[in-house]
C-alpha positions as CSV (number, residue, x, y, z in Angstrom):
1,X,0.0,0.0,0.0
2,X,3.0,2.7,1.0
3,X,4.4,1.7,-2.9
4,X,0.7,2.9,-4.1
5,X,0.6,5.9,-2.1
6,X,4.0,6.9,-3.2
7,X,3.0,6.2,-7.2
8,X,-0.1,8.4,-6.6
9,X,1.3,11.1,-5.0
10,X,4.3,11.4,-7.6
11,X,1.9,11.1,-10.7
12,X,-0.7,13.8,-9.2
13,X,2.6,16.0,-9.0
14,X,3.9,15.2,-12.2
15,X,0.3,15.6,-13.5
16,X,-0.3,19.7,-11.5
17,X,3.6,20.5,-13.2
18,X,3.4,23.1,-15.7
19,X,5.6,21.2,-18.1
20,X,3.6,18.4,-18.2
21,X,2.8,17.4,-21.7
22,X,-0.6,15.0,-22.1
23,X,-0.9,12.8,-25.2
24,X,-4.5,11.6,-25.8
25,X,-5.2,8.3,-26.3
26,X,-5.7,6.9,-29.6
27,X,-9.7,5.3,-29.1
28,X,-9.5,3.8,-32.5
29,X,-6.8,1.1,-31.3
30,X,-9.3,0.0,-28.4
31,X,-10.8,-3.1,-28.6
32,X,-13.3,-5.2,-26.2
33,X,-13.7,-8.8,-26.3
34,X,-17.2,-9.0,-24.8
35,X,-18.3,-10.7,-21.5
36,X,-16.4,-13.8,-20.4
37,X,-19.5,-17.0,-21.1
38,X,-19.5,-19.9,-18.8
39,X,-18.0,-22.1,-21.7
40,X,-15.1,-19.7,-22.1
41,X,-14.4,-21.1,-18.3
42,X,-14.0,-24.6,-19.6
43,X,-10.9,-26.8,-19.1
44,X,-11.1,-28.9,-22.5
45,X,-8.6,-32.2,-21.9
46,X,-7.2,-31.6,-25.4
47,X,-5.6,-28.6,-24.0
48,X,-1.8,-28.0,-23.4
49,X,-0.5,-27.9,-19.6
50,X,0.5,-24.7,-20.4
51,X,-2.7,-23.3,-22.1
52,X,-5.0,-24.6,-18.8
53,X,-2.8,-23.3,-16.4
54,X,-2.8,-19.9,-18.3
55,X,-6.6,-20.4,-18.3
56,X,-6.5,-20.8,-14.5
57,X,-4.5,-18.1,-14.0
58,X,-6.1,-15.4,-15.8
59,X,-10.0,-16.4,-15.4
60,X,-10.0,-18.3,-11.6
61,X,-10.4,-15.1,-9.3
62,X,-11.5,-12.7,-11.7
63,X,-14.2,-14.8,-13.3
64,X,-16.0,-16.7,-10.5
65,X,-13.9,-20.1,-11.2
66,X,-12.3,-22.4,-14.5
67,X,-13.9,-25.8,-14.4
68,X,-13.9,-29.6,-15.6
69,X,-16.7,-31.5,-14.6
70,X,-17.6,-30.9,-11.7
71,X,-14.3,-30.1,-10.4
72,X,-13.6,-26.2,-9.6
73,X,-9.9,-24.7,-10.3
74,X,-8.5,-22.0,-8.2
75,X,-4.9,-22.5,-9.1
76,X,-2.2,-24.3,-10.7
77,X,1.1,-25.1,-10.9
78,X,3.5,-26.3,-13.4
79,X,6.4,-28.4,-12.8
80,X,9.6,-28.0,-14.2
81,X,10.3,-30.4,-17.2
82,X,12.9,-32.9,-15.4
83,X,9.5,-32.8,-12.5
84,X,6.9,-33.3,-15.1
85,X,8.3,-36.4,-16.4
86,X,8.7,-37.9,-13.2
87,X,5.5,-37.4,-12.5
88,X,4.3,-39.0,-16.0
89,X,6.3,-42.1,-14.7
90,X,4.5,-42.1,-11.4
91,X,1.0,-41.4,-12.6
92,X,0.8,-43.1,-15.8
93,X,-3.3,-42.8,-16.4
94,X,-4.6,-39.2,-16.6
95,X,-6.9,-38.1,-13.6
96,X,-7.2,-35.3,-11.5
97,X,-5.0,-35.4,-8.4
């Protein structure tokens, strides 16, 4: 919060200088993707590691939850690759752990 407070204060200055010199932004490079639909939420299987963790990452707290099933995902984590392949050893049928 003190880093915040600091950033503030410091714009609101720079913003008050005389020199300051505002460029308007360019509303013709703006784009919206629409609201996020229960299905864009959806863990598919056929998915890379990488591409449901991302998932996870971006929708899980801002977006009520990312889901398979009827299993709700709140995180994830990926291993590194020398970890990963362990792993493959040790659980050789996919699941959900």
């Amino acid at each position: 919060m003190e880093v915040y407070k600091s950033i503030v204060v410091r714009a609101k200055d720079l913003i008050e200088d005389d020199l300051f010199n505002g460029q308007k932004q360019d509303s013709s490079d703006e784009s919206f993707f629409g609201p996020v639909r229960e299905s864009d939420r959806e863990i598919f299987p056929d998915r890379t590691s990488n591409e449901i963790h991302n998932l996870i990452g971006a929708l899980s707290m801002t977006y009520k939850d990312v889901f398979f099933n009827r299993f709700t995902f709140w995180n994830s984590y990926l291993p590194d690759p020398g970890r990963e392949e362990e792993l493959k050893t040790e659980f050789t049928s996919p699941g959900v752990l």
